[in-house]
MINU-100597 format. One record per residue (C-alpha): residue number from 0; x, y, z; chain. Coordinates in steps of 0.2 Angstrom, whole numbers, plus 5000, padded with zeros to 4 digits. Example, Ala and Ser with C-alpha at 12.3 -4.5 7.8 and 13.67 -1.06 7.14 Angstrom:
BEGIN
   pos      u      v      w   unit
     0   5062   4978   5039      A
     1   5068   4995   5036      A
***
This chain:
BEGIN
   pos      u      v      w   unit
     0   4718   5206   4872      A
     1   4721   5213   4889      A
     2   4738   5223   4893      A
     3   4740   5207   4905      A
     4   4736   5193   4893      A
     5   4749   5202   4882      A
     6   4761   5204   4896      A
     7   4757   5183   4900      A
     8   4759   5178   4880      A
     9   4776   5190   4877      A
    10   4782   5182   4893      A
    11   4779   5163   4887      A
    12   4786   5169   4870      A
    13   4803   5174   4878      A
    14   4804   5160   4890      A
    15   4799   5148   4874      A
    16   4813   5157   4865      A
    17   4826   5155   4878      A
    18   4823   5135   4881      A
    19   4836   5128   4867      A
    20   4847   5139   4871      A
    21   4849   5136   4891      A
    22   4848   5116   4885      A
    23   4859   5120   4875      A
    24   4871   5126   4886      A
    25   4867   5112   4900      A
    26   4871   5100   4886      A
    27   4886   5110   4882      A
    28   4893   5111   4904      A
    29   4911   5106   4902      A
    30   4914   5089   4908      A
    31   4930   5080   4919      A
    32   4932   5063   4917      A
    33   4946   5052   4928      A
    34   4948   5036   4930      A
    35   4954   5032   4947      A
    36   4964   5013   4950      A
    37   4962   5006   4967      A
    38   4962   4991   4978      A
    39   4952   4985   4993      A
    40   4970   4981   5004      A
    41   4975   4998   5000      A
    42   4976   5010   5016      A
    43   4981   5025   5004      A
    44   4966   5021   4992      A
    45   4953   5022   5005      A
    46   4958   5039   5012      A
    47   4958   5045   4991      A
    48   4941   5037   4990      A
    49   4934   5045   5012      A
    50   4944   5059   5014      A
    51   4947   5067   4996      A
    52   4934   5062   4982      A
    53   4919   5066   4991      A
    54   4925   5085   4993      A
    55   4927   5088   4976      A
    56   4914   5078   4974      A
    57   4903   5089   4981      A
    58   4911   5105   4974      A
    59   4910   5101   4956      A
    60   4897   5090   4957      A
    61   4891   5083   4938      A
    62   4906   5092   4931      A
    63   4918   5077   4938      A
    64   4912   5061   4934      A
    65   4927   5047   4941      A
    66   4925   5029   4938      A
    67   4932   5016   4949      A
    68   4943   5002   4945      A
    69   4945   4987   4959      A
    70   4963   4981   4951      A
    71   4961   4966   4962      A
    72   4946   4960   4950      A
    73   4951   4951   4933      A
    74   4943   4964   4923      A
    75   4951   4979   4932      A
    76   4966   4969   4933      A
    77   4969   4970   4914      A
    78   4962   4988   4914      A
    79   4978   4994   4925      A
    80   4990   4981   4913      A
    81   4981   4993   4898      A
    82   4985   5007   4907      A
    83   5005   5003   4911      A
    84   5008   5000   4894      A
    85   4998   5013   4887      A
    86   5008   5027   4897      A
    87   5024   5017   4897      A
    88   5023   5017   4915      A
    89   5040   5012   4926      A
    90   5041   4999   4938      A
    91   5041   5008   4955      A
    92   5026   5019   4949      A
    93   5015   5004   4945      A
    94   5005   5005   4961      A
    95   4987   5011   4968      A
    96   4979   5022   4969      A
    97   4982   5030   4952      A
    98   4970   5043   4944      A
    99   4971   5046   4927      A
   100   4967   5061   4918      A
   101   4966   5064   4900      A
   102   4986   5060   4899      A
   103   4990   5067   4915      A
   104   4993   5052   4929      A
   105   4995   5054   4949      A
   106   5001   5044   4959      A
   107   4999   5040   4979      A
   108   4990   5050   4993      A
   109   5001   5065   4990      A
   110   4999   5070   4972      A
   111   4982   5069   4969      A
   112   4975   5080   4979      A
   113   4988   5090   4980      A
   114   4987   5092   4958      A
   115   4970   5084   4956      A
   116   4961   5101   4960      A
   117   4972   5111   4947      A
   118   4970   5099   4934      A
   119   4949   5099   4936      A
   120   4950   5119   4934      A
   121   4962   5117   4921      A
   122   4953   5107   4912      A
   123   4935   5117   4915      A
   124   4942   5131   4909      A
   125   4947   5123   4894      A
   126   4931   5113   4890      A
   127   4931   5097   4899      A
   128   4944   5083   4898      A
   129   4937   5065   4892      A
   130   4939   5047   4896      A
   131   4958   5042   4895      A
   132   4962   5032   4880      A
   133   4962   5015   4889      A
   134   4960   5001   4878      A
   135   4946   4991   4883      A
   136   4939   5005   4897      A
   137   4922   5009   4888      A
   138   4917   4991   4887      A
   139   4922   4988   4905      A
   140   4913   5004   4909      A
   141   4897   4997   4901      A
   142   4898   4984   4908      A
   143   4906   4984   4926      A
   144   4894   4984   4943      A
   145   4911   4988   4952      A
   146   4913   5007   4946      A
   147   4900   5020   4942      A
   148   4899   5035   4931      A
   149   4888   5044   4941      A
   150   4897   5045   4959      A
   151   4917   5045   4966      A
   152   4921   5026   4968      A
   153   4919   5017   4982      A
   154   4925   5000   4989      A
   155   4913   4986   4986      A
   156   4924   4970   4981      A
   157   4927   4961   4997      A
   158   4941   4949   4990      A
   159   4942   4930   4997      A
   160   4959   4923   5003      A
   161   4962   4914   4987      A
   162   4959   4929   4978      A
   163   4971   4939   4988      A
   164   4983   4923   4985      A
   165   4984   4923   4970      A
   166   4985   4941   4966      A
   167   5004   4940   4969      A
   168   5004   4921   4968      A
   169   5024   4922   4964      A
   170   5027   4933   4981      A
   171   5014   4925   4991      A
   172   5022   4909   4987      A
   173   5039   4914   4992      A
   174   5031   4920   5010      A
   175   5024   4907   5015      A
   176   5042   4896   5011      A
   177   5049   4911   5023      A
   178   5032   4910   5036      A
   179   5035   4891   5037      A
   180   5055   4894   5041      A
   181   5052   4904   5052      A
   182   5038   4892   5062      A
   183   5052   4880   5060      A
   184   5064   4888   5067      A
   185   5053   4894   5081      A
   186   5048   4877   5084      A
   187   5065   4869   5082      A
   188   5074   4880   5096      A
   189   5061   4879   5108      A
   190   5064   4860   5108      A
   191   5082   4864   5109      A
   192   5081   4875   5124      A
   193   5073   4861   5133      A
   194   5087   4850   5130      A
   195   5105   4852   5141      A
   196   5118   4861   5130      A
   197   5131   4854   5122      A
   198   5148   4860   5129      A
   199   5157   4855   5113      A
   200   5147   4864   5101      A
   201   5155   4877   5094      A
   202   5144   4896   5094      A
   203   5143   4907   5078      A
   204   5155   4923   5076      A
   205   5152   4936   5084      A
   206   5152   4950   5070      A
   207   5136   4941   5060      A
   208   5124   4950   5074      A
   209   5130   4967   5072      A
   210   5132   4965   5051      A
   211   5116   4957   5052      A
   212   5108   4970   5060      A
   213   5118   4984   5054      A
   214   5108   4978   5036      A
   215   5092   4975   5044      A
   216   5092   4996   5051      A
   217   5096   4998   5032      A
   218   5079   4989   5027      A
   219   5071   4993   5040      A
   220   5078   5013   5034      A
   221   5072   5014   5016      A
   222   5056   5005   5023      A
   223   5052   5020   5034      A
   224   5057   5030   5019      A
   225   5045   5027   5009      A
   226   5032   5028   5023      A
   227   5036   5043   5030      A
   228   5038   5051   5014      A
   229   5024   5043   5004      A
   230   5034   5040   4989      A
   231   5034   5024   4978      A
   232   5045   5007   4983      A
   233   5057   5000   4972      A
   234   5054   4984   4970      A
   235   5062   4969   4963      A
   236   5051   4956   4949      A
   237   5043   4946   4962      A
   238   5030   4954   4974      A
   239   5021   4970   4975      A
   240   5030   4980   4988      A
   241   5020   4999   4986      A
   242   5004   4988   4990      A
   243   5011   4982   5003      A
   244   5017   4999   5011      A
   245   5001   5007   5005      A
   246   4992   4996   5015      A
   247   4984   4999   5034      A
   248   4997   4987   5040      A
   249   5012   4999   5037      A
   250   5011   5006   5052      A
   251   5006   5002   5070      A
   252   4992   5009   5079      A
   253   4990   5020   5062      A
   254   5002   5030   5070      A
   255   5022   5024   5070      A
   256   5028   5015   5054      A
   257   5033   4998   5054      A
   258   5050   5002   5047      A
   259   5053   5016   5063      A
   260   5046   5001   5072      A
   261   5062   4990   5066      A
   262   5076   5002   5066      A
   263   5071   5003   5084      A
   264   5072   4985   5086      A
   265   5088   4982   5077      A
   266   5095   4998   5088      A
   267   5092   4988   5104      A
   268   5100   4971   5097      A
   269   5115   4980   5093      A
   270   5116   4991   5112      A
   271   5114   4973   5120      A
   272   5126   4966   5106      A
   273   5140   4981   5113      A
   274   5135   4979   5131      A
   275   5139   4962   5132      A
   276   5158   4965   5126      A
   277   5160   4975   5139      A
   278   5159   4957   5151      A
   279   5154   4966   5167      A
   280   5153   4953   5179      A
   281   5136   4947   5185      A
   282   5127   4955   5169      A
   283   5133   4944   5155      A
   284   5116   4932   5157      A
   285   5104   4947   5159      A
   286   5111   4954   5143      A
   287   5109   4935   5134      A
   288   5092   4934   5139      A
   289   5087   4953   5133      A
   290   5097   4950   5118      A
   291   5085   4931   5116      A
   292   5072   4942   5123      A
   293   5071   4956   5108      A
   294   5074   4945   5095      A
   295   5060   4931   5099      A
   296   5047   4947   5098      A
   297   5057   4953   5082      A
   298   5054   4935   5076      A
   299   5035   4933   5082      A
   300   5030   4948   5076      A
   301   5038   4947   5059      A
   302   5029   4929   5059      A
   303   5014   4942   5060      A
   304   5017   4951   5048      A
   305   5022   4938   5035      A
   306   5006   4932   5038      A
   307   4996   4944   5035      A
   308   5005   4949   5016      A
   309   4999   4932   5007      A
   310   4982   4929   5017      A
   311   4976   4948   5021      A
   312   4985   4960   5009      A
   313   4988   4947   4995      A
   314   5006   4955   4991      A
   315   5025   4953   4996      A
   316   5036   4964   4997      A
   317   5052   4957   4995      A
   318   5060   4972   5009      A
   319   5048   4967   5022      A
   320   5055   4944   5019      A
   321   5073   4951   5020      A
   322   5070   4959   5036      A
   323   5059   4944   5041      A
   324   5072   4932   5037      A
   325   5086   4943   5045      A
   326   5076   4943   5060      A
   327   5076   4925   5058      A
   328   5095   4922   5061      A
   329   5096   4935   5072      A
   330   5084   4923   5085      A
   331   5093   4908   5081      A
   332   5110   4915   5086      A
   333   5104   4924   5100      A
   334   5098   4906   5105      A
   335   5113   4901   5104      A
   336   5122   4915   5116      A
   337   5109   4906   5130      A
   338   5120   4893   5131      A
   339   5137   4904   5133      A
   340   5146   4902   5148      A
   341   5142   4913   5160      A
***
């Protein structure tokens, strides 16, 4: 043989030789599994899902391998339930999104990519981390069209009405009792206001519209809270308020929280409240009609939003109805001040 045929077979020897052992280590490439929860109403979730996911996505590549789970479907729906119990999770952290690593869980669009990138090279370092212990997650995972093994998650569920309905059917039922109150009460004083006033009625006291509003700014407070500061809700048994809050409706424009949003509002009620006590002549009707004024847009736009929590969102949060409902007596007695004496 040739000093070159020997040179050709030595060099298919070696390169034979080291095949098992480089598919070997392939085989052996330390793995990160997570399991991420989500929702389709969830404002927080998509920019997890657009923002974050796809950078490490791209950094890690097949070493990270997350799975999706729509909590808004039935099957994803138990999945999360397996999940709270297996973790013993409390109330106010059992909202979206929530990844889920090995035993470690983060919460919200702070902690996880704020943790999320320690926790991968952690757990590379040490081998890999597998699938959470989730009963129920590798048959879902089998079968499931929602989520994938191969990619980050994306959000392909486009949930109908009654889906979202009756995804918080106890909270959803209680808005529309409050949304249909407050249509009523709408409708009710605009018939009123058409009608001539009754000098012999008597008017409400004059303390409930600044107690009233001095508890709406405190709603309306630990609403903006929770916005500002991206932390969980506490929440009461019926509705799902951290879905609610983690929702592209918690703020206006995408920019102002809806919370800063109603302190302000309550603010003015209270300034108009004060400026009328002072009786300056001449001014008492301009400050009834403000005061009527800032409550009717208090009134439609929490009308708005109530809507949008059963029908849109498909979750209450019982904060949001208390504010609504305060709201509510606020307009009717700031009705009432139209027909003061002058």
């Amino acid at each position: 043989m040739t000093r070159v045929q020997n040179f050709i077979l030595i060099s298919l020897i070696i390169i034979l030789g080291f095949s098992p052992i480089v598919d070997t280590a392939q085989a052996q490439e330390p793995i990160v599994h997570a399991v991420l929860f989500y929702s389709p109403a969830c404002g927080h979730c998509a920019q997890i899902i657009e923002e974050v996911l796809p950078g490490l996505d791209r950094q890690y590549g097949s070493q990270l391998v997350i799975y999706g789970v729509n909590t808004y479907s039935e099957a994803g729906n138990a999945l999360f339930a397996s999940y709270v119990e297996l973790f013993n999770v409390p109330d106010e952290r059992q909202a979206v999104p929530t990844l889920v690593v090995g035993d470690q869980v983060l919460l919200g669009s702070s902690e996880i990519p704020e943790l999320f990138p320690g926790i991968i090279e952690e757990g590379l370092k040490n081998g890999g981390i597998d699938w959470p212990i989730i009963d129920g997650l590798i048959e879902v995972m089998e079968s499931s069209t929602e989520g994938t093994t191969e990619e980050t998650p994306s959000i392909v569920h486009e949930m109908t009405v009654q889906e979202k309905f009756k995804s918080d059917l106890a909270g959803n039922i209680l808005s529309v009792i409050v949304l249909v109150g407050m249509i009523v009460s709408l409708t009710i004083t605009g018939v009123n206001l058409t009608k001539d006033p009754d000098p012999d009625k008597k008017g409400a006291p004059e303390w409930l519209i600044p107690l009233l509003s001095v508890i709406g700014i405190g709603i309306a407070g630990y609403l903006a809270y929770v916005e500002l500061n991206q932390v969980e809700a506490v929440c009461g048994p019926v509705g799902n308020c951290n879905t609610v809050q983690q929702s592209e409706y918690a703020t206006l424009f995408g920019i102002l929280p809806i919370g800063v949003m109603g302190i302000m509002g309550y603010l003015v009620i209270i300034i108009l409240w004060l400026a009328r006590l002072l009786d300056l002549p001449g001014y008492t009707r301009i400050l009834n009609l403000g005061l009527f004024g800032i409550t009717l847009f208090g009134l439609l736009f929490s009308i708005y939003l109530t809507f949008l929590e059963p029908f849109v969102i498909g979750a209450t949060c019982i904060w949001c109805l208390s504010s609504a409902v305060i709201m509510t007596i606020l307009f009717l007695l700031a009705a009432i001040k139209l027909n003061d004496p002058v």
